[in-house]
Structure formats: structure tokens, C-alpha cells
C-alpha distance (Angstrom), angle and dihedral (degrees) to the residues before:
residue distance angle dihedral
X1 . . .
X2 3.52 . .
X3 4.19 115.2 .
X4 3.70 114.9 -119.2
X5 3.73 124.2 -134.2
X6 3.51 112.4 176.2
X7 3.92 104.7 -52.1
X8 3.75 96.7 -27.7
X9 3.52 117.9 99.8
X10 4.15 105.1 -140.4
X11 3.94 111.0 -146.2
X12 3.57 116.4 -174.2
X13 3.73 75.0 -107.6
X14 3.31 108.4 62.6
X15 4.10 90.8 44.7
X16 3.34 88.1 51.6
X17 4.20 87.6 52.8
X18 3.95 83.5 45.9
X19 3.81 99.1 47.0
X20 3.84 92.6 53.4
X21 3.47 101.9 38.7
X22 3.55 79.6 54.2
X23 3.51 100.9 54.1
X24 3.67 88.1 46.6
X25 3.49 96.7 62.1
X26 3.92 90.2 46.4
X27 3.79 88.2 50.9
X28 3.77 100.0 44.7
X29 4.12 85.8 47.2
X30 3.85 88.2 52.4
X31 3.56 93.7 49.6
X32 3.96 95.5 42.4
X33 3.87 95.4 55.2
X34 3.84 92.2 37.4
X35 4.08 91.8 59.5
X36 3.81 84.7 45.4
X37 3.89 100.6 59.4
X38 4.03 78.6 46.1
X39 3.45 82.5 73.2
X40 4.01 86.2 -138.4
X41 3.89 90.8 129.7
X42 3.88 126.3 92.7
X43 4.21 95.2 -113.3
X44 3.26 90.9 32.5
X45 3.87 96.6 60.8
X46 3.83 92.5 34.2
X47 3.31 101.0 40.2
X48 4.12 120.6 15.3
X49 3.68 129.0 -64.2
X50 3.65 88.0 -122.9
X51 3.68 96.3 60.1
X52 4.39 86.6 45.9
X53 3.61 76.5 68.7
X54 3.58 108.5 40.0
X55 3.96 91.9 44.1
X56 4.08 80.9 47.9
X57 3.70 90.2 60.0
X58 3.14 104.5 38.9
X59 3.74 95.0 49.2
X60 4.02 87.3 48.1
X61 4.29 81.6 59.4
X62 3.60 98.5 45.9
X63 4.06 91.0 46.3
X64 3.71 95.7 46.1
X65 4.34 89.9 58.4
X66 3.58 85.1 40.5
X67 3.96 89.0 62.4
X68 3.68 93.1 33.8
X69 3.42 93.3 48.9
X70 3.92 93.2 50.1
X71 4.03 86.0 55.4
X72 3.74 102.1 50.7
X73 3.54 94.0 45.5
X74 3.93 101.0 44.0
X75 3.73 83.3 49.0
X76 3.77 96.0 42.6
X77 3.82 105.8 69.4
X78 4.21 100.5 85.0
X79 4.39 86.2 50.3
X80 3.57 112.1 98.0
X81 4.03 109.1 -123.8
X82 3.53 87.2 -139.3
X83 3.50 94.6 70.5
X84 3.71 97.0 69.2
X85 3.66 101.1 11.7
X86 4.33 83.8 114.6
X87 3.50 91.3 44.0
X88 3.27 115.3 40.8
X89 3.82 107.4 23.1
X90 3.55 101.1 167.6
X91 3.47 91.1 56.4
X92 3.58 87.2 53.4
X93 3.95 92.1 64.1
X94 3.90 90.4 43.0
X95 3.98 85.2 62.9
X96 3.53 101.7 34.7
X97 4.00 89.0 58.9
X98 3.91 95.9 40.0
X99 3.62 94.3 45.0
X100 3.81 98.1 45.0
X101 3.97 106.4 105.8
X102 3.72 107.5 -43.7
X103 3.75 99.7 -27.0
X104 4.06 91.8 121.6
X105 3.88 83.9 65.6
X106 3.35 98.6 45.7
X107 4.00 91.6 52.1
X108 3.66 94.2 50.3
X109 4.01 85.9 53.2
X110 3.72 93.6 55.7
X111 3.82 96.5 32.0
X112 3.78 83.2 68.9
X113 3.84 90.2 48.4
X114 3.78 82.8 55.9
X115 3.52 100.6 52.0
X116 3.48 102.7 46.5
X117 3.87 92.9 44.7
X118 3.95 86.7 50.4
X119 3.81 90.7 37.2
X120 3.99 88.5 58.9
X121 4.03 91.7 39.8
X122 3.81 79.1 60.5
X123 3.93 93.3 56.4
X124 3.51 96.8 42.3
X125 3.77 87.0 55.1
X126 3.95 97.0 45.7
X127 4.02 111.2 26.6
X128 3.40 115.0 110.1
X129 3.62 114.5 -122.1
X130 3.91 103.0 -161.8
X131 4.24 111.5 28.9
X132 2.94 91.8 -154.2
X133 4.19 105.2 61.8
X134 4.09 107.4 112.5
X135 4.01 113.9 -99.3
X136 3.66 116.3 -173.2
X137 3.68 91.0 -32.7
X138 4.06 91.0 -68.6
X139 3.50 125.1 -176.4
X140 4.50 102.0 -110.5
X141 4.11 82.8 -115.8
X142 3.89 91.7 64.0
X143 3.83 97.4 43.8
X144 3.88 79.5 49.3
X145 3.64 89.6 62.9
X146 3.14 113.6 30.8
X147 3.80 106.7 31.0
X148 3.67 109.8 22.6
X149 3.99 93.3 36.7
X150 3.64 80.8 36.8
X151 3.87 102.3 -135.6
X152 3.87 84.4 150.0
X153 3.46 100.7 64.7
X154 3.89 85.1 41.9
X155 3.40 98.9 64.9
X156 3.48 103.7 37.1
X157 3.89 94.5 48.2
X158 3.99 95.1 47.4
X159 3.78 88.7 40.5
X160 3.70 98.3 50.6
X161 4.02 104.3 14.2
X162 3.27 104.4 43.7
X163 4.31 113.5 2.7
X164 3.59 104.7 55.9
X165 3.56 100.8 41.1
X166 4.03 98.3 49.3
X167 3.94 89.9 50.9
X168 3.43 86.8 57.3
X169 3.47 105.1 35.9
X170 4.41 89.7 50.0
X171 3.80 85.0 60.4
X172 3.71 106.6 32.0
X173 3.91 97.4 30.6
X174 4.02 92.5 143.0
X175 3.71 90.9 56.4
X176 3.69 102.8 35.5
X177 3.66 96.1 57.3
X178 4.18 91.4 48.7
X179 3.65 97.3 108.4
X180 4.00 143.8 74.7
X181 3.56 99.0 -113.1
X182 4.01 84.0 57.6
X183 3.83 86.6 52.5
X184 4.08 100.0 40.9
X185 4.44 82.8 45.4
X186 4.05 84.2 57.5
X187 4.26 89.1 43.7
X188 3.86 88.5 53.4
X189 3.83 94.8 42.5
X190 3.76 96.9 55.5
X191 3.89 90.1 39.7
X192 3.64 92.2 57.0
X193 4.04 85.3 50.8
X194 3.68 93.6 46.4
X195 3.85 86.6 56.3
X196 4.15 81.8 70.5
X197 3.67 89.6 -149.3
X198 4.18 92.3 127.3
X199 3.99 89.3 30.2
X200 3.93 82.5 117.6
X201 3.58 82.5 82.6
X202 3.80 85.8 79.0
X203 3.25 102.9 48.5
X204 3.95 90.7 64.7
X205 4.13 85.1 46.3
X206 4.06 86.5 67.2
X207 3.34 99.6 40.0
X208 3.94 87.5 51.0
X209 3.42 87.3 47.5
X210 3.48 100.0 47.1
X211 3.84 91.0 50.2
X212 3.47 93.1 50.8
X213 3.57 97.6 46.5
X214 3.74 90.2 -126.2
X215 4.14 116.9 127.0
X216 3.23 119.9 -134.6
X217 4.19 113.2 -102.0
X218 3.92 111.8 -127.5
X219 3.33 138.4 174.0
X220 3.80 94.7 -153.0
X221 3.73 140.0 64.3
X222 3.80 119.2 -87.0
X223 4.02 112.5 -84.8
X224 3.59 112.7 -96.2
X225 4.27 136.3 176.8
X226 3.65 111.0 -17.1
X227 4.14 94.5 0.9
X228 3.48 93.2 56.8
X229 4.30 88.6 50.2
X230 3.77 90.1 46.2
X231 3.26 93.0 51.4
X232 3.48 95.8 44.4
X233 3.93 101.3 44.1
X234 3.74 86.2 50.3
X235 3.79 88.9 65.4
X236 3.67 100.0 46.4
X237 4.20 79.9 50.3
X238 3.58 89.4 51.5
X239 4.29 87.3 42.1
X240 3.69 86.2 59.3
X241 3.60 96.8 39.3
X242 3.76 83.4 48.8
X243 3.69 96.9 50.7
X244 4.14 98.7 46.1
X245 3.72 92.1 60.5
X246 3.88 100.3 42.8
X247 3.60 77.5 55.4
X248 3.32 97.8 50.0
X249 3.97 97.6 42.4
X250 3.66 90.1 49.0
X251 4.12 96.0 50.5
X252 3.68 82.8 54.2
X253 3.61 103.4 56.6
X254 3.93 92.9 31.3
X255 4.03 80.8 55.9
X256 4.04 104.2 36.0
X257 3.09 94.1 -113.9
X258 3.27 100.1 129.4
X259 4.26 139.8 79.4
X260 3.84 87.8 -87.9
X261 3.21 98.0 55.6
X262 4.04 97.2 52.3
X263 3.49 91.2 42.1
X264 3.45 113.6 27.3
X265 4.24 98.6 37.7
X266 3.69 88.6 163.6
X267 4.02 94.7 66.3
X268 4.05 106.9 82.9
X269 4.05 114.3 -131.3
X270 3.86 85.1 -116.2
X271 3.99 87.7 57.2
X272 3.93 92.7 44.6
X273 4.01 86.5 57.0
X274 3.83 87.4 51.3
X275 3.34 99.6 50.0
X276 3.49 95.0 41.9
X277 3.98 97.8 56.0
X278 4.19 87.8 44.8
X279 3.83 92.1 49.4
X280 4.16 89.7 50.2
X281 4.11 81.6 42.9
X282 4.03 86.3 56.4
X283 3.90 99.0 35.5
X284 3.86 81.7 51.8
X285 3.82 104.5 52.8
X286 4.16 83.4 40.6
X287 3.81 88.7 57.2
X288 3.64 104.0 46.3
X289 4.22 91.0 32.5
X290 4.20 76.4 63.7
X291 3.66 99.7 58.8
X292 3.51 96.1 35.9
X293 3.72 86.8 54.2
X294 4.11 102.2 51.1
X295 3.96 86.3 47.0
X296 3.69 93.2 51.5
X297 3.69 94.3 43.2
X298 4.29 81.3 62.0
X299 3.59 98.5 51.2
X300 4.00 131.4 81.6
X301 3.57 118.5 -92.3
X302 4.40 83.2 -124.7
X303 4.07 87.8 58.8
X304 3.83 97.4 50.0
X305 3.88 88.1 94.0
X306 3.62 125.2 -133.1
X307 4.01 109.0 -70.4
X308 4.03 110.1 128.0
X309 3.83 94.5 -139.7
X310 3.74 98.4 38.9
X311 3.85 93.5 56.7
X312 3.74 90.6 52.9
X313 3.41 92.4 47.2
X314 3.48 84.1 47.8
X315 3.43 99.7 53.4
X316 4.21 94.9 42.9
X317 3.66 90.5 45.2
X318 3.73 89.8 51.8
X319 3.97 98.1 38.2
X320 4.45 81.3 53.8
X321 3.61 87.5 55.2
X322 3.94 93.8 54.0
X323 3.71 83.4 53.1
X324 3.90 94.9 43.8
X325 3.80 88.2 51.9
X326 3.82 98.1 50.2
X327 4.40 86.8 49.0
X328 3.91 83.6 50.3
């Protein structure tokens, strides 16, 4: 018989899922911090291996409210505010400012600004520069994996950064978002979309939605005078922006001049291109799959419209959820 713990039925299955995953995370922690004091990461030769770590940390912080954040709010709109105005009054101002006009899409925009940038802040503070450096004694095969493929800094930046925090956040969205850091990681968000500089972004949104025949919902008044030219030349900024580093990114792999290239030899510049356009593709459908998913998990089963593959990947995403909840 399986042992209880709480609502969770633990098999010697699922413990033994736990217990590795676990000890996975403890090893690819171990193994991170290790190559650090090494000094065989860009900060920490630059800089200090000391501040590697700190900037690691701190960037692990920051990313996991940025996810959080993202899953209480995406999963807030249908709440009434009234409801925890009293008791949670920071949250309160969180979703008064995101849910004025269009600001929820305009946080999402420069959340994933944010995550990237931190994301790569991450890298530059745990990639190995030379494979070869000793870790721990490791056999070559395991610094392969899990430093120079970088499985490491995977695991312990989804588990921490991002993982944790948004099953937590879907499920206790009122009380995850209660705080000031929650409120000054929605200021920075909508500054960094204010700044227009990934405003190209919209561009492709009405031209989607003008193939489609679909208009674009909004919860403010069409742009007019000086908002509609704002608006505007902030996309052709963005276009340009846009348009240098494509340039750039491509000249580099086209050239080797690039990661891949070094390590890697055996991948062509013409591959590298490829796989870098189908791995955005991927990251992309992942991305907006997730907030599609924590909105639909919110709504009635009657509102979830009509499609034959969206209301079954309504119902599994929502029947995962249950079971996230009760492992939370």
C-alpha cells in the first residue's frame, strides 16, 4: 500500500523519482559552484569567483519572481480584487497596475526581456571556458554533460528559477504576489517595454491578426495623435534594433565565430543557422503554450470555446494542475 502524505499518494515510484531528482539538483549545484571557484568562468576570471556566485544567486532570486510573478498574474484576471483587497494589499496594487488597460501585455513583453537577459547573466557566470580545467576529479564524459553541454546549469536554473516558483505561484497566486519585490519585478517589466526596443513584437501581432481575420482584444481606446506615433516609431526602433542583431548573429555563425563553431567543429555554419531558427521556433511555441495554459486552467470548462484540441488540452493541462497542486 501506497504511504500517504498529505493528498499525494507516495509509490516507491514516485520517491524513487523524488530521491533522484533530488540528488541531481544537489549534484549539478556541487558541480556549478566547484567550476566557479576554478575560476574557469567568464565573471569569475574577470571579475572574482565570489561575485560568479553572488551574481549566480542573485540572478536565480530575481528569475524565480519573474516566473512566479508571470503565474499569479496570468491566472489572476477572473478573481475579484475585492476578495483580498484587506488581506493582501500589496497584491492589490500588483493587479491594479497590470490590469489597468493593457498593462498585463506589456509585462509579459518585458518579463521575457528579463528572463533572457538574466538567463544569459546566468551563463556568463557558469559556462566553462576551457573543458578541459579539472572539476572534482570528473571523468572528461561528465564535464561533457553536465558542464560543457551545460545540463548543470539546466537543472538548477529551471528547478530553482523558474519550476518551483510557478507551481506555487499557479496555485497560491494571491499570496505569492503579496510583496514589494513582486511589485518593483512588475515596475521593471513594463519599463523595459516602455523602452519599445522589442515593440516589433507587435507588429507581427497585427499582421497575424489581420491574416487571420481576428481583431486584436483591448482594453483601451484606439491610438490616436501622438500615441499612435509613439507607438509606432517605437516599432520601427525595435525593426531596426531587430534587424542589426539578426545581422549580427547570422555573420557569426556564417563566419565561425561563434561557441559552435569552437566547440562543436563538426556542425557546418549553414547547420548552426538551422538549428538556431528551429530552437527559437520551439522556445517560442513553449512560451506562449505556457500562458495560454495558466489562463485556461482559470476559466470554466463552458468558456473554453469549441476547438477539439484546445479543450483536451484544456482539460489535461488542467487535470496536471490538480496534481501539481496536491505535490505543492
Amino acid at each position: 500500500m501506497p504511504t500517504k502524505m498529505g493528498m499525494i499518494s507516495l509509490t516507491p515510484f514516485t520517491l524513487l523519482r523524488y530521491t533522484l531528482s533530488v540528488a541531481l539538483l544537489a549534484f549539478s549545484i556541487a558541480i556549478v559552484v566547484a567550476l566557479i571557484f576554478t575560476g574557469n568562468t567568464r565573471v569569475a576570471r574577470d571579475a572574482n569567483p565570489w561575485v560568479a556566485l553572488i551574481v549566480t544567486a542573485i540572478a536565480i532570486i530575481w528569475l524565480s519572481m519573474i516566473e512566479g510573478e508571470q503565474a499569479s498574474l496570468v491566472g489572476l484576471p477572473p478573481v475579484d480584487p475585492d476578495l483580498y483587497k484587506d488581506s493582501h494589499p500589496i497584491t492589490y496594487k500588483v493587479a491594479a497596475l497590470a490590469f489597468r488597460g493593457d498593462n498585463l501585455d506589456r509585462y509579459l513583453m518585458g518579463r521575457q526581456f528579463m528572463v533572457l537577459l538574466v538567463v544569459f547573466v546566468i551563463g556568463q557566470c557558469t559556462s566553462p571556458l576551457d573543458p578541459t580545467v579539472d572539476v572534482l576529479g570528473l571523468p572528461s564524459g561528465v564535464k561533457f554533460v553536465f558542464l560543457d553541454i551545460g545540463l548543470a546549469t539546466i537543472v538548477f536554473t529551471c528547478v530553482l528559477g523558474q519550476l518551483t516558483t510557478q507551481v506555487n505561484a499557479s496555485h497560491c497566486m494571491i499570496d505569492f504576489a503579496n510583496n514589494y519585490f513582486a511589485l518593483f519585478t512588475l515596475y521593471v517589466a513594463m519599463t523595459i517595454e516602455f523602452t519599445g526596443v522589442m515593440h516589433s513584437a507587435y507588429l507581427i501581432q497585427n499582421i497575424l491578426a489581420a491574416v487571420s481575420g481576428k481583431p486584436i482584444q483591448s482594453n483601451e481606446p484606439p491610438k490616436t495623435g501622438f500615441t499612435f506615433a509613439f507607438f509606432w516609431g517605437r516599432v520601427i526602433m525595435s525593426l531596426a534594433i531587430l534587424g542589426f542583431c539578426v545581422t549580427v548573429v547570422l555573420y557569426a555563425l556564417l563566419n565561425g565565430y561563434t561557441s559552435v563553431s569552437v566547440k562543436y567543429p563538426s556542425i557546418s555554419p549553414p547547420l548552426a543557422v538551422v538549428l538556431l531558427f528551429f530552437f527559437m521556433s520551439v522556445v517560442g511555441c513553449l512560451e506562449g503554450m505556457q500562458i495560454a495554459f495558466f489562463a485556461v486552467a482559470k476559466i470554466p470548462a463552458s468558456e473554453r470555446g469549441s476547438g477539439v484540441l484546445a479543450r483536451r488540452l484544456a482539460i489535461s493541462c488542467s487535470a496536471g494542475m490538480d496534481r501539481t497542486c496536491q505535490a505543492s
